[in-house]
VEXVORO-667574 format. One record per atom (N, C-alpha, C): residue number from 1; atom name; x, y, z. Coordinates in nm, 2 decimals. Layout:
REM VEXVORO-667574
 seq atom      x      y      z
 NUM   CA      X      Y      Z
...
This chain:
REM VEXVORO-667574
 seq atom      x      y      z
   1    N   0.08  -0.12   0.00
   1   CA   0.00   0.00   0.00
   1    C   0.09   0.12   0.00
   2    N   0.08   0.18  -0.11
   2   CA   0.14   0.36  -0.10
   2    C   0.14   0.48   0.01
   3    N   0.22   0.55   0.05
   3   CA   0.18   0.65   0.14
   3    C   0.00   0.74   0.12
   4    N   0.02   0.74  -0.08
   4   CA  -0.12   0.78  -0.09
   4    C  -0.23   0.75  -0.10
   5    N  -0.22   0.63  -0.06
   5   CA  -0.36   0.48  -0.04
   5    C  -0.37   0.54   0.10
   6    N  -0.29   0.53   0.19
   6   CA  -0.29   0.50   0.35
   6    C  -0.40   0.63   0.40
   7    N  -0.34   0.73   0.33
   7   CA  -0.37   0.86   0.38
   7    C  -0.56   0.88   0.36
   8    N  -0.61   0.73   0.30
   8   CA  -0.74   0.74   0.25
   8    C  -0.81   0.67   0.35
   9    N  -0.72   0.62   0.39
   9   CA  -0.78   0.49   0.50
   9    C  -0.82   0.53   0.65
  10    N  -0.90   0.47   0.67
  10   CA  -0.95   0.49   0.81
  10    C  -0.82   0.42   0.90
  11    N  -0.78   0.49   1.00
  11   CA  -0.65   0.42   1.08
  11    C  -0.72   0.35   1.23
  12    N  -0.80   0.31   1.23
  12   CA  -0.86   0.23   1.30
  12    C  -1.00   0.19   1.28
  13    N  -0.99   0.06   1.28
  13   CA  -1.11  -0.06   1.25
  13    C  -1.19  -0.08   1.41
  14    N  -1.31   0.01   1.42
  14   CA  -1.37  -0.05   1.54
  14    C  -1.40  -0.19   1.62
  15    N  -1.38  -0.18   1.73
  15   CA  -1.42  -0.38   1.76
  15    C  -1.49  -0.36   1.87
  16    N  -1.53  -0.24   1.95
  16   CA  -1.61  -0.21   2.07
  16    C  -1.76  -0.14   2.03
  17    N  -1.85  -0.14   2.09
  17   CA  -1.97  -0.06   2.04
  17    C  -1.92   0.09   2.05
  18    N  -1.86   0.13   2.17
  18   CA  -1.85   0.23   2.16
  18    C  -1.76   0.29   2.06
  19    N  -1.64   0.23   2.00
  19   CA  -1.55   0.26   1.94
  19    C  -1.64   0.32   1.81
  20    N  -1.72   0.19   1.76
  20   CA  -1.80   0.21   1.63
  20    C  -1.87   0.35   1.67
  21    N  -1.92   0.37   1.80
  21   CA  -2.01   0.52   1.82
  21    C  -1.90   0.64   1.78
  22    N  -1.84   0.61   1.84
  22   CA  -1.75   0.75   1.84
  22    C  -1.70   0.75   1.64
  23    N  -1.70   0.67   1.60
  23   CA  -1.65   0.65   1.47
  23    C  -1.77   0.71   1.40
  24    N  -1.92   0.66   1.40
  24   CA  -2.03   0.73   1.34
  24    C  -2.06   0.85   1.42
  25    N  -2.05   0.92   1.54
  25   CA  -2.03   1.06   1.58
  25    C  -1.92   1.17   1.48
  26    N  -1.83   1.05   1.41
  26   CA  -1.72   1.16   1.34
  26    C  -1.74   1.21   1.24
  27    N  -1.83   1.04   1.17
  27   CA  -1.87   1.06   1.02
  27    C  -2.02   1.16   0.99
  28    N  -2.12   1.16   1.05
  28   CA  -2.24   1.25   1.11
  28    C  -2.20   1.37   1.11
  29    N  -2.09   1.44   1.17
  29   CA  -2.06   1.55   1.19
  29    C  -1.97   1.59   1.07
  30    N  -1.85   1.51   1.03
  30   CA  -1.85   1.52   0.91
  30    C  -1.96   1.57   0.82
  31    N  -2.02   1.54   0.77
  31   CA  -2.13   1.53   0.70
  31    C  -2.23   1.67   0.71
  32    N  -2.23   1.69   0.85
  32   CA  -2.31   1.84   0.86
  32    C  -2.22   1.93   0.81
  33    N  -2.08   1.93   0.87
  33   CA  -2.01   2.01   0.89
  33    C  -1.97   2.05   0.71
  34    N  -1.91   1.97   0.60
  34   CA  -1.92   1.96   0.49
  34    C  -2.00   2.00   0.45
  35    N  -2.17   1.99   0.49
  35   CA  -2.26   2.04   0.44
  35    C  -2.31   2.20   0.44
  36    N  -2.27   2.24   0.55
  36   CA  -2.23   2.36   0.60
  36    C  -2.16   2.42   0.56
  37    N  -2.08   2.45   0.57
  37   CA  -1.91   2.50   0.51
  37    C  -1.84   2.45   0.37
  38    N  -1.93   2.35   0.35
  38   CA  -1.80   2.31   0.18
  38    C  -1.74   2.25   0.24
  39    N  -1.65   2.14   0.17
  39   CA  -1.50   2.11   0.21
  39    C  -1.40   2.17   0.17
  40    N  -1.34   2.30   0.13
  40   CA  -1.25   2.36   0.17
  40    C  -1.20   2.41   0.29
  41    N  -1.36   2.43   0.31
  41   CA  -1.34   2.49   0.51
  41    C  -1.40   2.38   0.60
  42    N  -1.44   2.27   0.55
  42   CA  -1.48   2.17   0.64
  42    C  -1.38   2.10   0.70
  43    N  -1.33   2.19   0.82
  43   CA  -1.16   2.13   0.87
  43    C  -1.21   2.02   0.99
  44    N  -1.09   1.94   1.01
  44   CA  -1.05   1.83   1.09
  44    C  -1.12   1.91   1.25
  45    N  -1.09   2.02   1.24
  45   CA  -1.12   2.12   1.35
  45    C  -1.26   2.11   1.43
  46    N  -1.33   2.16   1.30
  46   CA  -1.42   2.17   1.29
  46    C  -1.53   2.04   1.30
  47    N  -1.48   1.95   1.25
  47   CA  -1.55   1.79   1.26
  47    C  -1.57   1.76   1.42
  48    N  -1.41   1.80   1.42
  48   CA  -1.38   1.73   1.63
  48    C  -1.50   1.80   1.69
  49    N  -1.47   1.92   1.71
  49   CA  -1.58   2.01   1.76
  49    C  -1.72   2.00   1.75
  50    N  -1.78   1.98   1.60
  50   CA  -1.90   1.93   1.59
  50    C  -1.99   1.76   1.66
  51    N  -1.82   1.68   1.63
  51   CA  -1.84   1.55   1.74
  51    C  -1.82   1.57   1.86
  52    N  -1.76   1.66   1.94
  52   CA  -1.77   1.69   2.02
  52    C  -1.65   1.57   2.12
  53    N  -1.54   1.60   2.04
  53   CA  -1.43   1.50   2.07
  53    C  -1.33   1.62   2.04
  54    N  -1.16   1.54   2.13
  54   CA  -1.08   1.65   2.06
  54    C  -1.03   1.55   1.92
  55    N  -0.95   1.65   1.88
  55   CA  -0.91   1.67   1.75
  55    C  -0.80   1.53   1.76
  56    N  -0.75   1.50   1.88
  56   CA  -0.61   1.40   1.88
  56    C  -0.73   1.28   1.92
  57    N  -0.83   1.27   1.93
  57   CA  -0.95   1.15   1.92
  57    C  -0.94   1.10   1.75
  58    N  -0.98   1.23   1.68
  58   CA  -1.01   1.22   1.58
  58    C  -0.92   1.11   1.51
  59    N  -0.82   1.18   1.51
  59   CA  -0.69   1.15   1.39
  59    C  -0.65   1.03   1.48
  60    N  -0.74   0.97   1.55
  60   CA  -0.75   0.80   1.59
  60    C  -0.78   0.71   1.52
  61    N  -0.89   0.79   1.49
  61   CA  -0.95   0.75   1.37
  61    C  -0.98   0.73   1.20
  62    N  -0.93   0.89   1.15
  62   CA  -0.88   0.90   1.05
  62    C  -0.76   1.02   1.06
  63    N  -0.63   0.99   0.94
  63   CA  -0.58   1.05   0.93
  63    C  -0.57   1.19   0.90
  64    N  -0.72   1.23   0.80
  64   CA  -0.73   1.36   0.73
  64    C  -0.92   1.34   0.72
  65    N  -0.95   1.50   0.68
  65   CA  -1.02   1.49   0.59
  65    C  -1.11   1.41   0.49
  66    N  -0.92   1.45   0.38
  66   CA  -1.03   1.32   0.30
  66    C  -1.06   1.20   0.30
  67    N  -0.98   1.07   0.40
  67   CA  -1.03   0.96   0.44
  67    C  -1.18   0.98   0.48
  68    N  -1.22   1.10   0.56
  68   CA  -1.34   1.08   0.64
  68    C  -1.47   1.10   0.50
  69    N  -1.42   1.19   0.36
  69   CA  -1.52   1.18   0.26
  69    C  -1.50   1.06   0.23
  70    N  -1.38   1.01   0.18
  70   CA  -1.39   0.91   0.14
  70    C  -1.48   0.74   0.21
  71    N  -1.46   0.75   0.28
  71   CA  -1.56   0.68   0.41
  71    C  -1.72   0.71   0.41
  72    N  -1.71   0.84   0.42
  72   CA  -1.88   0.88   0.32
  72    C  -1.92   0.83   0.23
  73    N  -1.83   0.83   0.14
  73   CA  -1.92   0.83  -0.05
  73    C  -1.93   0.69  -0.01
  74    N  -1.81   0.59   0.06
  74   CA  -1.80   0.45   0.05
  74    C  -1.92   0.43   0.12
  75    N  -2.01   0.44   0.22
  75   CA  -2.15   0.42   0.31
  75    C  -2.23   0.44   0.19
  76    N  -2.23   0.60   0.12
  76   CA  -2.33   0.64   0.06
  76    C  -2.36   0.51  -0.09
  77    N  -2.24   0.47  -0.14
  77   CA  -2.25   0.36  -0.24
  77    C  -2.29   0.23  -0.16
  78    N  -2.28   0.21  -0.09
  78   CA  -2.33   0.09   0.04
  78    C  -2.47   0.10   0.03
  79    N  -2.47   0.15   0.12
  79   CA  -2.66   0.18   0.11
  79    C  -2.72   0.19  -0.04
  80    N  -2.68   0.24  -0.09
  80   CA  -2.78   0.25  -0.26
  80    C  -2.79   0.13  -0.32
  81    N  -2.64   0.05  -0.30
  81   CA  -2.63  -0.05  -0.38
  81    C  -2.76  -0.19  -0.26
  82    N  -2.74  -0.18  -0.17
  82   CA  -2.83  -0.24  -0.05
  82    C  -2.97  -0.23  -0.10
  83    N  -3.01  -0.09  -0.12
  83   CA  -3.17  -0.08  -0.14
  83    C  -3.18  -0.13  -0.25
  84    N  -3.09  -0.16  -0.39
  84   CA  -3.14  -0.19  -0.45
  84    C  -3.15  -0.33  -0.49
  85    N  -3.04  -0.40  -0.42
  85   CA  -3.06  -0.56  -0.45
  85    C  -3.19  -0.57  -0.36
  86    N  -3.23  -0.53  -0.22
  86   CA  -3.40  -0.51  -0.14
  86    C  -3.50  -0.53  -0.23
  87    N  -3.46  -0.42  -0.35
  87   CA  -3.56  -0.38  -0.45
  87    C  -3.59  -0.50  -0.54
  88    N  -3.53  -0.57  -0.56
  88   CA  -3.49  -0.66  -0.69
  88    C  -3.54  -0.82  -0.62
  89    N  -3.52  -0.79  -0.47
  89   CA  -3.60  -0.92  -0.43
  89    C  -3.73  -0.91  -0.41
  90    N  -3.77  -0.83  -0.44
  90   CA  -3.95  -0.77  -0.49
  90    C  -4.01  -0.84  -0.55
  91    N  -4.14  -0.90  -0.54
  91   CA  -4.21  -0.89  -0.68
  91    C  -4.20  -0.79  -0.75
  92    N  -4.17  -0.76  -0.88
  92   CA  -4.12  -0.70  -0.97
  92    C  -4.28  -0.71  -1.06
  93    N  -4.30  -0.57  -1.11
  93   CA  -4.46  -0.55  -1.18
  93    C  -4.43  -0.59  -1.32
  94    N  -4.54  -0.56  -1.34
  94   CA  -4.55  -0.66  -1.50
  94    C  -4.51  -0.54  -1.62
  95    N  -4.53  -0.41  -1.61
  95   CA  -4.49  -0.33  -1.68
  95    C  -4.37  -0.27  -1.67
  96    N  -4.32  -0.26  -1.82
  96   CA  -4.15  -0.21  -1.80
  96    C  -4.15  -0.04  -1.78
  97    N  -4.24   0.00  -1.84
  97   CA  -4.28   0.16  -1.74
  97    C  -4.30   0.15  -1.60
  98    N  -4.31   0.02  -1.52
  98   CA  -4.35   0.06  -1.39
  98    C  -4.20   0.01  -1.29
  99    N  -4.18  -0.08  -1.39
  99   CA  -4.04  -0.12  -1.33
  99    C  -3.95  -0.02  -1.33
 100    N  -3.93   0.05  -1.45
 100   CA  -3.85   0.17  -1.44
 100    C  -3.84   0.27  -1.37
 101    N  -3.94   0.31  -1.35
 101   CA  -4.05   0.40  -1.22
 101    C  -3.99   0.35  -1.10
 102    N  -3.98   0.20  -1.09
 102   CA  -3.90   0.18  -0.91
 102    C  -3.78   0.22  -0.90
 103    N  -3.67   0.20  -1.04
 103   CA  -3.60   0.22  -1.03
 103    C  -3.49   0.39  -1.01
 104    N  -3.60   0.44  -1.10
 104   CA  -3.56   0.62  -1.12
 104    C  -3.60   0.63  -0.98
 105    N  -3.70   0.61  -0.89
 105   CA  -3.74   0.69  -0.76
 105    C  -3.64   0.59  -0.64
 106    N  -3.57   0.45  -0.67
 106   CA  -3.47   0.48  -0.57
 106    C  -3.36   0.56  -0.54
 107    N  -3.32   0.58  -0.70
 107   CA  -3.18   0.65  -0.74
 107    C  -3.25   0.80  -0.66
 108    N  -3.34   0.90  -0.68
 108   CA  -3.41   1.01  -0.64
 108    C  -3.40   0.98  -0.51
 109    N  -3.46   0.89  -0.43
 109   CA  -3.48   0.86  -0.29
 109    C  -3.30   0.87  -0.25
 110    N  -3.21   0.75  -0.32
 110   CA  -3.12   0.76  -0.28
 110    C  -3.00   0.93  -0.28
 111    N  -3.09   1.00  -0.33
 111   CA  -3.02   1.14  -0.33
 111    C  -3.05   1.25  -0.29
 112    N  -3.18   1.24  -0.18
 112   CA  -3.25   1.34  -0.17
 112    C  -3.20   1.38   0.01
 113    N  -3.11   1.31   0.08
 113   CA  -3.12   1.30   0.24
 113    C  -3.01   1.44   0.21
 114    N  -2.94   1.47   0.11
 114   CA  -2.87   1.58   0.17
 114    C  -2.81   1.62   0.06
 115    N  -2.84   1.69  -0.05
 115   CA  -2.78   1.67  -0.23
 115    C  -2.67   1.77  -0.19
 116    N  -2.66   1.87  -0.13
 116   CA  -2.52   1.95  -0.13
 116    C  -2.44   1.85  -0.07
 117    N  -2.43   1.78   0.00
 117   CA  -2.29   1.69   0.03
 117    C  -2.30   1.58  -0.04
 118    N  -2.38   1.56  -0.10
 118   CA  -2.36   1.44  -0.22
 118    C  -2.31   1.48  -0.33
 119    N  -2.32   1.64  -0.36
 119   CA  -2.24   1.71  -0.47
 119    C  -2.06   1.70  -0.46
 120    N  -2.06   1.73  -0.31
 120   CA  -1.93   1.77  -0.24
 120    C  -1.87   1.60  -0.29
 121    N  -1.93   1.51  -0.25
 121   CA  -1.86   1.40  -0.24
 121    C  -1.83   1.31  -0.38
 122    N  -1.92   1.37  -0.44
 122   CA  -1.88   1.29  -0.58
 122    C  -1.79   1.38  -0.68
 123    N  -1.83   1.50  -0.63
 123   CA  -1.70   1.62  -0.72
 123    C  -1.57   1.65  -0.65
 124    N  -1.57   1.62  -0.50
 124   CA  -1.43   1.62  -0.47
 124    C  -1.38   1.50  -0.41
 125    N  -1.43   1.44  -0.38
 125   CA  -1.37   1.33  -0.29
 125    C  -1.24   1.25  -0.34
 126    N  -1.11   1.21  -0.26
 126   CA  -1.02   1.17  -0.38
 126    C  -1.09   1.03  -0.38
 127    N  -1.03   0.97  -0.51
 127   CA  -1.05   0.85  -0.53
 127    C  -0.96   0.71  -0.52
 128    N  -1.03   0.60  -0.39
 128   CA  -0.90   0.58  -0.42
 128    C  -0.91   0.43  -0.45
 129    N  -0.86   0.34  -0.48
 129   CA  -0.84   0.21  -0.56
 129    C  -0.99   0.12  -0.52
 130    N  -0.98   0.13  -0.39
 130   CA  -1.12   0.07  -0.38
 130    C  -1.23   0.11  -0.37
 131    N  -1.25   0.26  -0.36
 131   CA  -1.37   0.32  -0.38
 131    C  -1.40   0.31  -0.55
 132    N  -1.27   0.29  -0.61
 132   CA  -1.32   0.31  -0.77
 132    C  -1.37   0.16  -0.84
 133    N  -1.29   0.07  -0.75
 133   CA  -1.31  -0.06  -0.76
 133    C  -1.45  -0.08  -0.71
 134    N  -1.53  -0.05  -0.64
 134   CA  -1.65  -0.07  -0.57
 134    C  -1.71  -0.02  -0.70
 135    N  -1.71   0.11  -0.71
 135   CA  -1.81   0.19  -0.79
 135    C  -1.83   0.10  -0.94
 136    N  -1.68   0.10  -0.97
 136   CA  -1.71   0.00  -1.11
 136    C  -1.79  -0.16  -1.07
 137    N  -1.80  -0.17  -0.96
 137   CA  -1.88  -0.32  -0.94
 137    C  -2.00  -0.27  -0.92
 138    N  -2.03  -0.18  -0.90
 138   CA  -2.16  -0.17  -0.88
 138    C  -2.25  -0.12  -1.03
 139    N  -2.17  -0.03  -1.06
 139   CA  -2.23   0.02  -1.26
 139    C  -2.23  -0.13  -1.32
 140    N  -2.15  -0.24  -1.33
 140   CA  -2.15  -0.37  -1.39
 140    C  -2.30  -0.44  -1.36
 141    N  -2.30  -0.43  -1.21
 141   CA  -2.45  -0.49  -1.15
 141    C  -2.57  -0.45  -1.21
 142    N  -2.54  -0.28  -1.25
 142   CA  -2.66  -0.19  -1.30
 142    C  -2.70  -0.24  -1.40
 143    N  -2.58  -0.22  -1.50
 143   CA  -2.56  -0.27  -1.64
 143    C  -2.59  -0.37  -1.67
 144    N  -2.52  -0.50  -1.60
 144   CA  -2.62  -0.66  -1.65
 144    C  -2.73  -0.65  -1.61
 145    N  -2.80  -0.59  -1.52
 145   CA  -2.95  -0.62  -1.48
 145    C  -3.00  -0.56  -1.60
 146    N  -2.99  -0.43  -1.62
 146   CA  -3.06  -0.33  -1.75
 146    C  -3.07  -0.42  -1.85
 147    N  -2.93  -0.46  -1.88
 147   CA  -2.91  -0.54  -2.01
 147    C  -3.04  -0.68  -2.04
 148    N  -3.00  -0.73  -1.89
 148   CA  -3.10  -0.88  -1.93
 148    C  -3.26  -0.81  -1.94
 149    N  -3.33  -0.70  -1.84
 149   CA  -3.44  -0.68  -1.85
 149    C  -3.51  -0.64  -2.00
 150    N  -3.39  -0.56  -2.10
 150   CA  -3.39  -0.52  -2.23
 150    C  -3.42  -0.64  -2.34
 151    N  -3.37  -0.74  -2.28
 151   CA  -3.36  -0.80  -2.35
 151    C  -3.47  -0.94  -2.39
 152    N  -3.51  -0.97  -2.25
 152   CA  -3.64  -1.03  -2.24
 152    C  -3.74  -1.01  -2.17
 153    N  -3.77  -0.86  -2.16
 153   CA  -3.92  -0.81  -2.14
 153    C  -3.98  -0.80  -2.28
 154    N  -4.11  -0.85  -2.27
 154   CA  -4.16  -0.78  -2.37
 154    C  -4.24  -0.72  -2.44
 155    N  -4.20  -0.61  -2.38
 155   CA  -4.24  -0.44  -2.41
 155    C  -4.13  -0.38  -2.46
 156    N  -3.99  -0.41  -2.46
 156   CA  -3.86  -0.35  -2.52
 156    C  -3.86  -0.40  -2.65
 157    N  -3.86  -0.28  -2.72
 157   CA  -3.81  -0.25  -2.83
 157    C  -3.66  -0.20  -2.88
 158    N  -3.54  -0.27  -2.86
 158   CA  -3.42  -0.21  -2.91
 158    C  -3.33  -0.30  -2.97
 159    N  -3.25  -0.25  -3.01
 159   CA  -3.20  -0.34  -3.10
 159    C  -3.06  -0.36  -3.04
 160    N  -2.97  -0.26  -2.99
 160   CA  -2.87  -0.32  -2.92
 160    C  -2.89  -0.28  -2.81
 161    N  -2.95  -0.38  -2.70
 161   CA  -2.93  -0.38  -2.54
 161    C  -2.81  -0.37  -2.47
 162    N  -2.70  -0.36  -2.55
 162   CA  -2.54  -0.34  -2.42
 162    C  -2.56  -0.18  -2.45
 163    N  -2.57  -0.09  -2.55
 163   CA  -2.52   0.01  -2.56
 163    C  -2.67   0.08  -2.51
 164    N  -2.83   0.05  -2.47
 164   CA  -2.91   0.10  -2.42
 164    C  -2.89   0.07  -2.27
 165    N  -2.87  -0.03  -2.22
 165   CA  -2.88  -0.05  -2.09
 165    C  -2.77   0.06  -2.03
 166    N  -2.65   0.09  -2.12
 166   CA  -2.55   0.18  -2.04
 166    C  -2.61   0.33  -2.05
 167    N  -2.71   0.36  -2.15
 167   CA  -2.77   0.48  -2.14
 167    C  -2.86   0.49  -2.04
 168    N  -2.94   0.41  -2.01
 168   CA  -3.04   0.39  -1.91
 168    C  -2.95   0.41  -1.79
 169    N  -2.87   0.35  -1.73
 169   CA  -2.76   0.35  -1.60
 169    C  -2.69   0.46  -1.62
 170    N  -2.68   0.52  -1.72
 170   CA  -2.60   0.66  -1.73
 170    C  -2.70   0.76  -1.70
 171    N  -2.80   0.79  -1.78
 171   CA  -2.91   0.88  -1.76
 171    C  -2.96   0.85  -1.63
 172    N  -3.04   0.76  -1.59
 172   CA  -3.05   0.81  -1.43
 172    C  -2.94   0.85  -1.30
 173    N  -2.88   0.79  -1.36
 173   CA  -2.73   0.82  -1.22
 173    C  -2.76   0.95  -1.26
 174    N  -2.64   1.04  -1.39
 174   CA  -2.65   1.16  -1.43
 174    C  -2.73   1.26  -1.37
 175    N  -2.88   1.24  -1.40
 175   CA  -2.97   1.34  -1.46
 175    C  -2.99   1.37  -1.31
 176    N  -3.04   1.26  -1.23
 176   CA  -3.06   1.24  -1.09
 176    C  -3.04   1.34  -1.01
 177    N  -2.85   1.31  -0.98
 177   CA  -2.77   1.39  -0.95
 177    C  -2.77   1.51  -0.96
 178    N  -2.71   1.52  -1.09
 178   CA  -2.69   1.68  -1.09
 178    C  -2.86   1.78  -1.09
 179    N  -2.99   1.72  -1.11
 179   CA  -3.08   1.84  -1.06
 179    C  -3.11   1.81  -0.96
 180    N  -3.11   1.73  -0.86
 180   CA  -3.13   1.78  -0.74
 180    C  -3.02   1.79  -0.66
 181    N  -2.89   1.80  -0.69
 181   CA  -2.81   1.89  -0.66
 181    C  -2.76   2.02  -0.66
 182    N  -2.86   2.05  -0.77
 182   CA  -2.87   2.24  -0.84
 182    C  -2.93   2.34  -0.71
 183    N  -2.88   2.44  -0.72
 183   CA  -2.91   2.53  -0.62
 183    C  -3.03   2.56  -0.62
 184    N  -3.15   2.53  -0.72
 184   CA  -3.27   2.53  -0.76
 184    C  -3.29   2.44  -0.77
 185    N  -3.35   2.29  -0.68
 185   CA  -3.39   2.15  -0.77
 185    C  -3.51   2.20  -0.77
 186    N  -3.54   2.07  -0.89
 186   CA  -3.65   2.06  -0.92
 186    C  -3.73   1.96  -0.87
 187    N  -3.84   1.98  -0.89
 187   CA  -3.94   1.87  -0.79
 187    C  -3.94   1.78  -0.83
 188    N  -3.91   1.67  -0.71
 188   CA  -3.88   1.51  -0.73
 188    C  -4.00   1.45  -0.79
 189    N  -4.10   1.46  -0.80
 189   CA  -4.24   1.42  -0.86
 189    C  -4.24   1.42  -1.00
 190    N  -4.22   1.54  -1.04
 190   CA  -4.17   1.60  -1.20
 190    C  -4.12   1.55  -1.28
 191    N  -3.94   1.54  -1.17
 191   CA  -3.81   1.48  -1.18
 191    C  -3.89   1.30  -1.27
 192    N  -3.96   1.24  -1.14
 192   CA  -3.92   1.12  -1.15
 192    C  -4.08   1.07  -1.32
 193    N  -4.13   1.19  -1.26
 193   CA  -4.26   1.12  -1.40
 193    C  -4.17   1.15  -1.51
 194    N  -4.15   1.31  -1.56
 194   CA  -4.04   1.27  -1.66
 194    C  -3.96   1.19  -1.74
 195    N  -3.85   1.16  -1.58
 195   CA  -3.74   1.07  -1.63
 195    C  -3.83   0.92  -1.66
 196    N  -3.92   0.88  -1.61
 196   CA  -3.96   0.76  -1.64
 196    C  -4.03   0.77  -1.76
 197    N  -4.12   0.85  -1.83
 197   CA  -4.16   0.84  -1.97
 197    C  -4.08   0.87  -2.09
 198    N  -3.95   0.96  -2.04
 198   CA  -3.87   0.94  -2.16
 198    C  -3.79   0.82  -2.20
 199    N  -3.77   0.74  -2.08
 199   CA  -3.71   0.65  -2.05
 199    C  -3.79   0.50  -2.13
 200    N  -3.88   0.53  -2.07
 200   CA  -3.99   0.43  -2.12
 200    C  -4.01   0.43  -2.27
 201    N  -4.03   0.53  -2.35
 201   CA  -4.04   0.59  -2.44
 201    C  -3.90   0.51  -2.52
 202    N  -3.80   0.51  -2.49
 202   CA  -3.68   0.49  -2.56
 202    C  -3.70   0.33  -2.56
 203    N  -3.73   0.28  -2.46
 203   CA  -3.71   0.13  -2.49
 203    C  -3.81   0.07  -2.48
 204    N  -3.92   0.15  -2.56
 204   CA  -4.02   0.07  -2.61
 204    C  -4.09   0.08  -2.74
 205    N  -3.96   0.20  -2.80
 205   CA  -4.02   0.27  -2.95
 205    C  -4.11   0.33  -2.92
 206    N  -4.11   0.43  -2.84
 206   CA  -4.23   0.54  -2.81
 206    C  -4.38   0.49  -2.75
 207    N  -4.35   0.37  -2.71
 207   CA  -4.50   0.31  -2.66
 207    C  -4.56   0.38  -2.54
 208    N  -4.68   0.38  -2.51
 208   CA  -4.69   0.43  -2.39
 208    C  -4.65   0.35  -2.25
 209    N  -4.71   0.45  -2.16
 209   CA  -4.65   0.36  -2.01
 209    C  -4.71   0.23  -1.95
């Protein structure tokens, strides 16, 4: 492991309840505090304080900053990727407009608890071997599911399913993100009818919902 791997890493692995408390006290506060201030001014300082630890607690637990985003985005891809295999052990509806629909409003759901630090964390956060390794396992999961549903539902109309399914997993992540991220979002209701009839629309040759 590199000096610039380490510097990502959390320097202690909880094994006490409390340990884990004081470790989600850091990350929580993190998270306001980032949300608050940006991360240019979202200092190590400022985190302790808001956990209401000192600062030599902290750096117990992470070495910097950006271990502590990075430890964020890693939870935040945790949980989405969670709700949605949840999702998938569902009965699943009979219409590929409705299935779509579940899936645009988790991606929405999954972005709505705090979109300025979900901005913070995907535009600055460093990246580092296994956060990027995660993320590419999880777009693959997107990807083969889109692809197989493309391919034997039938209400899909397209002709090549590898290069639709990546549009479909690209356009929701994308679109998702960045407007309800905007200093103006737009309403998630809107958002999600929208994105589900254009969507729908594409991979069904303009059929209705």
């Amino acid at each position: 492991m590199t000096a610039g791997q380490r510097r990502l890493k959390p320097r202690k692995q909880p094994r006490q309840v409390r340990a884990e408390l004081t470790r989600q006290r850091i990350l929580t506060a993190a998270a306001h505090v980032f949300g608050e201030y940006g991360y240019a001014a979202g200092t190590t300082n400022r985190i302790a304080e808001q956990a209401r630890i000192s600062i030599g607690s902290l750096y117990q637990y992470y070495p910097n900053k950006d271990a502590i985003l990075v430890e964020l985005l890693t939870r935040h891809l945790d949980a989405g990727m969670a709700d949605w295999k949840r999702r998938l052990a569902e009965e699943r509806p009979d219409s590929l407009g409705d299935i779509l629909r579940g899936h645009v409003r988790a991606a929405i759901e999954n972005h709505r608890d705090d979109p300025h630090l979900l901005r913070i964390m995907f535009e600055q956060a460093p990246r580092s071997p296994e956060l990027l390794e995660k993320a590419a396992r999880h777009g693959q999961e997107h990807l083969a599911y889109c692809q197989e549903l493309l391919e034997n539902h039938p209400q899909a109309r397209v002709e090549d399913t590898y290069v639709a399914a990546r549009l479909m997993v690209s356009t929701v992540e994308l679109v998702v993100h960045h407007l309800i991220a905007e200093p103006d979002p737009i309403d998630v209701t809107r958002l999600e009818n929208e994105l589900v009839t254009m969507l729908t629309r594409y991979v069904t040759g303009g059929g209705g919902l």
